[in-house]
ZAMARGU-4260 file (C-alpha; in steps of 0.2 Angstrom, whole numbers, plus 5000, padded with zeros to 4 digits):
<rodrens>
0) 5181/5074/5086 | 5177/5093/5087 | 5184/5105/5073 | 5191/5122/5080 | 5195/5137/5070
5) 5209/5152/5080 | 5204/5171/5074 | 5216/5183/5081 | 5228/5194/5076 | 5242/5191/5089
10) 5253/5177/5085 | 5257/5173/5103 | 5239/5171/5106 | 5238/5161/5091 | 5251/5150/5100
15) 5244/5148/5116 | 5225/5142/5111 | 5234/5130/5098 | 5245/5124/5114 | 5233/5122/5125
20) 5222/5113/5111 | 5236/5100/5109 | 5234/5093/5124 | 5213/5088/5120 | 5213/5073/5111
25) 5194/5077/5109 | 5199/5096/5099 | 5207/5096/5083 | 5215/5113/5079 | 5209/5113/5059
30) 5214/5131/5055 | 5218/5148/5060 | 5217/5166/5054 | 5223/5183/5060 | 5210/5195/5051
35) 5191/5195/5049 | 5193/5193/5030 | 5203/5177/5030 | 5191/5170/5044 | 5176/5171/5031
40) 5187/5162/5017 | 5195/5150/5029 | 5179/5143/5036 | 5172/5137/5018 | 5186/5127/5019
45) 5189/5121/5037 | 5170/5119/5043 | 5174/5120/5061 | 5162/5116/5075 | 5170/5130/5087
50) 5176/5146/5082 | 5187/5156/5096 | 5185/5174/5088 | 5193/5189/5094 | 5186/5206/5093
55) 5197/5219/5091 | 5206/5215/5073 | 5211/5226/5057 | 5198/5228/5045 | 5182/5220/5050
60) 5179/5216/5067 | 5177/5200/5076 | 5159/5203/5079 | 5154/5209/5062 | 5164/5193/5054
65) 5152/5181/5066 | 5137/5191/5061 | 5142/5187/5041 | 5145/5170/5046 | 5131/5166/5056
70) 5122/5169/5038 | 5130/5154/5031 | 5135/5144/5044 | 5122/5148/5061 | 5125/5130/5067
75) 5146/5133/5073 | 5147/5140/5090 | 5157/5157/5092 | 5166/5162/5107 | 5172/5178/5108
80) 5188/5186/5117 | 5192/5203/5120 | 5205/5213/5131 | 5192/5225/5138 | 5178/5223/5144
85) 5165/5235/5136 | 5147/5239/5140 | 5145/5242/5118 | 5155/5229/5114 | 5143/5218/5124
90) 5128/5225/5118 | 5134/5223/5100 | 5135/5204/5107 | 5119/5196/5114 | 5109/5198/5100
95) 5122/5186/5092 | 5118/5173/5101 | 5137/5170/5106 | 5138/5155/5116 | 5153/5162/5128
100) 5163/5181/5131 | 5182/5178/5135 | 5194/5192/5144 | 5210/5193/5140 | 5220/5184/5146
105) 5213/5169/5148 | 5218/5155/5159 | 5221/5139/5157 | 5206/5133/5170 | 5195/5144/5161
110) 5201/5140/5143 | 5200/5122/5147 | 5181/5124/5157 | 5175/5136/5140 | 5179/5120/5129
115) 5172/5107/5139 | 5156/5118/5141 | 5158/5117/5120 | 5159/5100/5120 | 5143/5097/5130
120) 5134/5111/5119 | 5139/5103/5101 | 5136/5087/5108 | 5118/5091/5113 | 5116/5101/5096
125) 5119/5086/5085 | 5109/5077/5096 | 5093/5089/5092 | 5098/5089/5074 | 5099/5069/5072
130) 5082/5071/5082 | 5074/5084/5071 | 5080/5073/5056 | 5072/5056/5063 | 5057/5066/5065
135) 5056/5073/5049 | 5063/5055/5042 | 5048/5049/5053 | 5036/5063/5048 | 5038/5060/5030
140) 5036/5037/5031 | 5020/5042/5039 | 5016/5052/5025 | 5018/5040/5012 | 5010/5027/5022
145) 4995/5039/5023 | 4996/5040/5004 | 4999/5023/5000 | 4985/5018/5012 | 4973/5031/5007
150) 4977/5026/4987 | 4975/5007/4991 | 4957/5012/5000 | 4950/5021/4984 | 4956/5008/4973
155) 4944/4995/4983 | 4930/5002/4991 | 4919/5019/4992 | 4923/5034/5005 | 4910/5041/5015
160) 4910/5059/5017 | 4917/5057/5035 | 4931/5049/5026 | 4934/5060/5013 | 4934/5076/5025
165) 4950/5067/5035 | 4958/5064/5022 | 4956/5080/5012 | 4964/5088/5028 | 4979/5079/5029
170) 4985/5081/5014 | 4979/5099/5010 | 4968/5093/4996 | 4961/5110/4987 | 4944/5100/4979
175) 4934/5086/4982 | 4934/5079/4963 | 4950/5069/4956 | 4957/5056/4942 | 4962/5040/4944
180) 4980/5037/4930 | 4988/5022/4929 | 5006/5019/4924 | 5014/5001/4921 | 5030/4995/4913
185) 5035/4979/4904 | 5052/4972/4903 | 5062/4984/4914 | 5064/4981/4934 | 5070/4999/4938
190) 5056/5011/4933 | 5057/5020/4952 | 5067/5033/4948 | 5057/5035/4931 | 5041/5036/4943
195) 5047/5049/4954 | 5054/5060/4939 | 5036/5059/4933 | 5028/5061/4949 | 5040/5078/4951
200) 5034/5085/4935 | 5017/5083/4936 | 5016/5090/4954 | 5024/5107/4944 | 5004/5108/4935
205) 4993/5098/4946 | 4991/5093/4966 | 4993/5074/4966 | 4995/5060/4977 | 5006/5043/4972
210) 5010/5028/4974 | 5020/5012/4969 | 5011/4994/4972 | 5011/4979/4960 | 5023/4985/4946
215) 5013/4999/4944 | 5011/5017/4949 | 4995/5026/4954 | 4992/5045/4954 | 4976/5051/4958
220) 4976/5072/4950 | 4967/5083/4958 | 4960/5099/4947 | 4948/5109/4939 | 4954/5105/4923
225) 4944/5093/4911 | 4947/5075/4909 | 4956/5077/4892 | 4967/5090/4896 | 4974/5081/4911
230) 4977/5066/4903 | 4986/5074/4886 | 4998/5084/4901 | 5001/5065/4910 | 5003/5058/4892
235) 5019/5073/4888 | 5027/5071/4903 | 5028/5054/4904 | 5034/5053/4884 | 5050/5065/4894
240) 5051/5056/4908 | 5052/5036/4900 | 5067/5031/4890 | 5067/5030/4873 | 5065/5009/4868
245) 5053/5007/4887 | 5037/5003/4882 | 5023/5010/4896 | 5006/5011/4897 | 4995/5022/4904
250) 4977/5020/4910 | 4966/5035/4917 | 4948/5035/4924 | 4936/5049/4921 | 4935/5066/4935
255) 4926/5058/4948 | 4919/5066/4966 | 4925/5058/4980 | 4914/5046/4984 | 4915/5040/4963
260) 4936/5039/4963 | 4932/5017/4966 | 4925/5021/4948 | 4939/5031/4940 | 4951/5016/4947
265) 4941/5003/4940 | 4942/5016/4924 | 4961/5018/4924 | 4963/4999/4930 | 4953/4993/4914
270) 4958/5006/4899 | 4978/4998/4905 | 4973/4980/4905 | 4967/4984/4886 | 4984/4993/4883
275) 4992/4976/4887 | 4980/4962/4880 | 4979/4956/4863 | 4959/4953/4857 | 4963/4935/4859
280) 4968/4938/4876 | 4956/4948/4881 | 4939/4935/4875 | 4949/4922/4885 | 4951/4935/4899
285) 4930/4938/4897 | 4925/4920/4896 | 4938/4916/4912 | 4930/4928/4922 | 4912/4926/4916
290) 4914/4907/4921 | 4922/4912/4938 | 4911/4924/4942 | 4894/4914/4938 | 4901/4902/4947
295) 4902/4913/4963 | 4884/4920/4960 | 4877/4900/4958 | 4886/4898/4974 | 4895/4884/4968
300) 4906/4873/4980 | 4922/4881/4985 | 4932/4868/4973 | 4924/4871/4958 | 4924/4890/4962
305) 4945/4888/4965 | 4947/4879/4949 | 4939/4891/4936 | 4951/4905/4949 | 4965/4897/4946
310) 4964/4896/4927 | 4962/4914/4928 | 4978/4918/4937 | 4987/4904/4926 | 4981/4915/4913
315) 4989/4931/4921 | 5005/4922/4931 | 5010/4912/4913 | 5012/4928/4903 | 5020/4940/4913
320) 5030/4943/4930 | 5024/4940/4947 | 5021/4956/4951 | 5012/4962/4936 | 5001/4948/4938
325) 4995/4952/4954 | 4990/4969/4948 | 4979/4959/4935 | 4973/4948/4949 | 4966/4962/4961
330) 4955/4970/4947 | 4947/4949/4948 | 4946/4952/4968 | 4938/4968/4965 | 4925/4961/4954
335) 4921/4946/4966 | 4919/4958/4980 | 4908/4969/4968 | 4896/4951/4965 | 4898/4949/4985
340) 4891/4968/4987 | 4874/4964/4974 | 4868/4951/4987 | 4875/4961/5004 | 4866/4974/5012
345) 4872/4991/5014 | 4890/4995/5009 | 4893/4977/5007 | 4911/4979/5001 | 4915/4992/5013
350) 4912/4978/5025 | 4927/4968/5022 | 4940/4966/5034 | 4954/4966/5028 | 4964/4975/5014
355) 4966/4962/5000 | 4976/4975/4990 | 4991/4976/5001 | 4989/4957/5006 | 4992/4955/4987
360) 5007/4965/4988 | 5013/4955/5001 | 5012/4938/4993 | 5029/4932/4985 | 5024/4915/4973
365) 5010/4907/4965 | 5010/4895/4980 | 5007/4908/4993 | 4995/4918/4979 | 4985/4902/4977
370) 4982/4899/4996 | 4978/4915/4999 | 4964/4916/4988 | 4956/4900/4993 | 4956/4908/5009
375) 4946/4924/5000 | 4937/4914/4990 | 4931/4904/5002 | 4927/4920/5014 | 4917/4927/4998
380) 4907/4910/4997 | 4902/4908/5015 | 4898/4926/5017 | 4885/4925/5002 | 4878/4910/5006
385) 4875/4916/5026 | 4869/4933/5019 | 4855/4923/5008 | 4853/4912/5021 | 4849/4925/5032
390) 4837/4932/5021 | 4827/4918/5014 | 4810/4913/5018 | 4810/4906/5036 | 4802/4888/5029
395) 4814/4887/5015 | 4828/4890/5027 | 4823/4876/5039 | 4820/4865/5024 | 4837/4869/5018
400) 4844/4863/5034 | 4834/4848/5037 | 4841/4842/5018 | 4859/4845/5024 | 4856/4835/5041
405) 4847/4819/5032 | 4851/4821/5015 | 4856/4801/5018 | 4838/4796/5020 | 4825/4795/5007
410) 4816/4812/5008 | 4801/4818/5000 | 4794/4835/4998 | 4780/4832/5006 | 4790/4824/5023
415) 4802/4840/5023 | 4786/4852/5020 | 4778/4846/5035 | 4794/4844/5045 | 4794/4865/5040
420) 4774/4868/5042 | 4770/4873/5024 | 4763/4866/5009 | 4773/4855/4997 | 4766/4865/4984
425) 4773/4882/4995 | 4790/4875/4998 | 4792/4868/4978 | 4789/4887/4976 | 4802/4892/4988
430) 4814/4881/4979 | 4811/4888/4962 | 4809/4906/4965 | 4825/4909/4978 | 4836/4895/4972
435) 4832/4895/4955 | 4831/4874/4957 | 4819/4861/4961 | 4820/4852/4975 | 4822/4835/4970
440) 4838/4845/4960 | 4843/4854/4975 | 4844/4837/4985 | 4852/4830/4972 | 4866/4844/4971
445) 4869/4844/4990 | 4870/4823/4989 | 4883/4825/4974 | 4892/4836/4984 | 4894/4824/4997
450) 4901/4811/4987 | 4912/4822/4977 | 4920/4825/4997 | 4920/4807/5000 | 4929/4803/4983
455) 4943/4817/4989 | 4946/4809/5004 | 4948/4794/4997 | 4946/4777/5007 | 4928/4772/5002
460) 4921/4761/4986 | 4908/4769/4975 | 4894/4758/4982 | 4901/4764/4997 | 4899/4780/4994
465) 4881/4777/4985 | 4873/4771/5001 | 4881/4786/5012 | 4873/4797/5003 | 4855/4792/5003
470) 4857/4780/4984 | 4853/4762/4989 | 4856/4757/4970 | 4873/4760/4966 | 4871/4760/4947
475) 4855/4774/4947 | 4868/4783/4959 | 4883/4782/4944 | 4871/4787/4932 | 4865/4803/4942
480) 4883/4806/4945 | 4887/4806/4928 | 4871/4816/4924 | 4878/4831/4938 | 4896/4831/4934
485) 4898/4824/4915 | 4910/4810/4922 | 4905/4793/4930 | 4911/4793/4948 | 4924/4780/4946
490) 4932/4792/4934 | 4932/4807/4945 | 4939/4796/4961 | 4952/4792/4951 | 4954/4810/4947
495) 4953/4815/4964 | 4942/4830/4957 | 4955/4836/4945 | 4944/4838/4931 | 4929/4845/4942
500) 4918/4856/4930
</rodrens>
């Protein structure tokens, strides 16, 4: 429907454009008005989409009236109509942009062609603006993906200056050094619209970028200012912007260059994780992780390795919401990944492929949390165990593969050293300098491995499982067993590796 406003100062004229608009079912007639004056105040209230103005009327004219409406309202198209035609008039005209000039009278045809042509012209206005605003609307999601890819990058990995430089022209960033700041709730599910109203203040002092993951919103501040100054302006505008009763945290990092912000994150990450823990909390939290991550440097296998994981997350996912442990649970992924990057050449992390913080996001339960780590952990394990592989002597490496082939036969150092072409005394070296074991030991570990498999599966007795992995005495294999793992096999079959240490 189409909204058309009559401005004329003949009644009978008035009469016969209302007449003939009757008879569209597509034009609505939604007010009229006989001088200049009442056209301005009627308009305010009618918002037509057509305006048929005539020229000559008392008081302001018809084209002085469309250039002060034109002001408010430049998307209404304005006809004009005019008994004479007038090479001034129509001069006074075309820089108004008017979309059609009427002579009076007009005809039906021509009344009847002018609103059609209307029609097709407000239709393929709205069309540009519904356009324009998709593209802004589109413009503006590919802005905060940008942001919120660009944050979620930092908060895992280092840039590179070719990085940095793309970044910093997208979003207009004025310097190269910025602050990681933290914000996290407890307690209270809609904290968006505090976020934003926090957001919006700070970007009054300070150019930032934001973004919400995790139960937690992430700024990074960009400024000249000193470390302490920014963070008692964050700490004011937050104590407006929060509710009285919410309790908030906030963690910052120190001013960092770009190719430090990983460290400000990891600042702001760990000053909010002390906001939240008691000191009880917090030595369970360090002997967790130092067990988990000790594990991941000894190379343990991947069950042991997921064991110790998961009584990590329980110790997030038992004492808070989902979300706000997952938050918890990429600062653990960040630290694995940092062990992974001590033993990896190069960039080592920056090698990943994949973005483990918005795969977090993504995960809805502890079931889907808990398969998707043992998929990292085990990506984490079998990347640092290829990479030292790749980089161990070349007759330890060939040893190390001859024991995993025919650990089932009764092997002896000096058997695998000539099998690799060196010394036994060389190779026992090998062993104790890069695997930190003895051979014997480290035959031993990869034959208890075995069995522990075995026992999983199920299916097989212990003497069974004794002989298929190299022990032809049963009883000196339980006692190894026992020795390696702190149980007796039967024990741990019947466990079906619950209680692997």
């Amino acid at each position: 429907m189409y909204n058309v406003l009559i401005v004329d100062d003949e009644e009978p004229v008035l009469d016969s454009y209302e007449h003939m608009l009757s008879r569209r079912e597509d034009m609505v007639l939604c007010g009229k008005a006989r001088t200049g004056l009442e056209a301005l105040s009627v308009v305010q209230s009618t918002h037509p989409d057509l305006v048929l103005m005539d020229i000559g009327m008392p008081g302001i004219d018809g084209l002085k009236t469309i250039e002060e409406l034109q002001k408010q309202y430049p998307e209404v198209l304005y006809v004009v109509s005019t008994a004479y035609e007038r090479f001034d008039i129509a001069k006074r005209a075309i820089p108004l942009g008017l979309f059609r000039y009427l002579v009076k009278p007009v005809s039906k045809r021509t009344f009847f062609r002018m609103l059609d042509d209307a029609k097709n012209e407000i239709d393929m206005r709205r069309r540009k603006v519904v356009s324009h605003m998709d593209d802004l609307k589109k413009a503006a999601d590919i802005h905060a993906w940008e942001q919120k890819n660009f944050l979620s990058l930092i908060s895992w990995k280092t840039l590179d200056e070719g990085e940095w430089q793309q970044y910093r022209e997208l979003f207009h960033l004025n310097g190269d050094s910025a602050m990681v700041c933290m914000v996290s709730t407890s307690g209270y599910d809609e904290v968006s619209g505090i976020y934003e109203t926090l957001v919006n203040q700070l970007r009054y002092k300070y150019q930032i970028l934001s973004t919400e993951s995790l139960g937690k919103l992430m700024i990074l501040i960009f400024d000249g200012d000193s470390a302490t100054r920014v963070e008692h302006a964050v700490t004011q505008v937050a104590r407006a912007a929060f509710p009285e009763g919410l309790h908030y945290t906030l963690g910052f990092g120190s001013m960092q260059r770009y190719d430090r912000l990983l460290d400000s994150f990891r600042e702001a990450l760990s000053s909010i994780d002390a906001e939240v823990f008691d000191a009880g909390e917090l030595k369970e939290e360090g002997l967790l992780l130092k067990e988990l991550r000790s594990s991941v440097a000894r190379l343990d296998d991947l069950s042991q390795i997921q064991e110790r994981f998961e009584k990590v997350s329980d110790l997030y996912l038992l004492r808070g919401s989902f979300d706000i442990a997952k938050g918890k649970l990429i600062r653990v992924f960040t630290l694995l990944f940092d062990d992974m990057e001590s033993v990896l050449p190069g960039p080592g992390v920056r090698q990943v492929p994949f973005d483990f913080i918005r795969e977090i996001g993504q995960l809805a339960d502890r079931n889907e949390w808990m398969l998707w780590s043992e998929r990292m952990l085990s990506f984490i394990l079998e990347r640092s165990k290829l990479y030292r592989m790749e980089h161990r002597p070349l007759p330890l490496r060939r040893a190390i593969a001859y024991l995993g082939e025919y650990y089932r036969k009764p092997l002896q150092l000096t058997e695998v050293a000539d099998t690799c072409g060196v010394s036994p005394s060389y190779l026992s070296r090998l062993f104790s300098d890069h695997m930190k074991s003895s051979f014997i030991d480290y035959l031993t570990g990869v034959r208890i491995q075995q069995a522990k498999q075995l026992m999983k599966a199920g299916g097989h007795s212990i003497k069974e499982i004794s002989y298929d992995v190299g022990y032809q005495d049963p009883n000196y294999f339980s006692k190894i067993f026992r020795k390696f793992c702190g149980i007796s096999p039967t024990q741990y079959q019947k466990n079906k590796g619950e209680t692997d240490d």
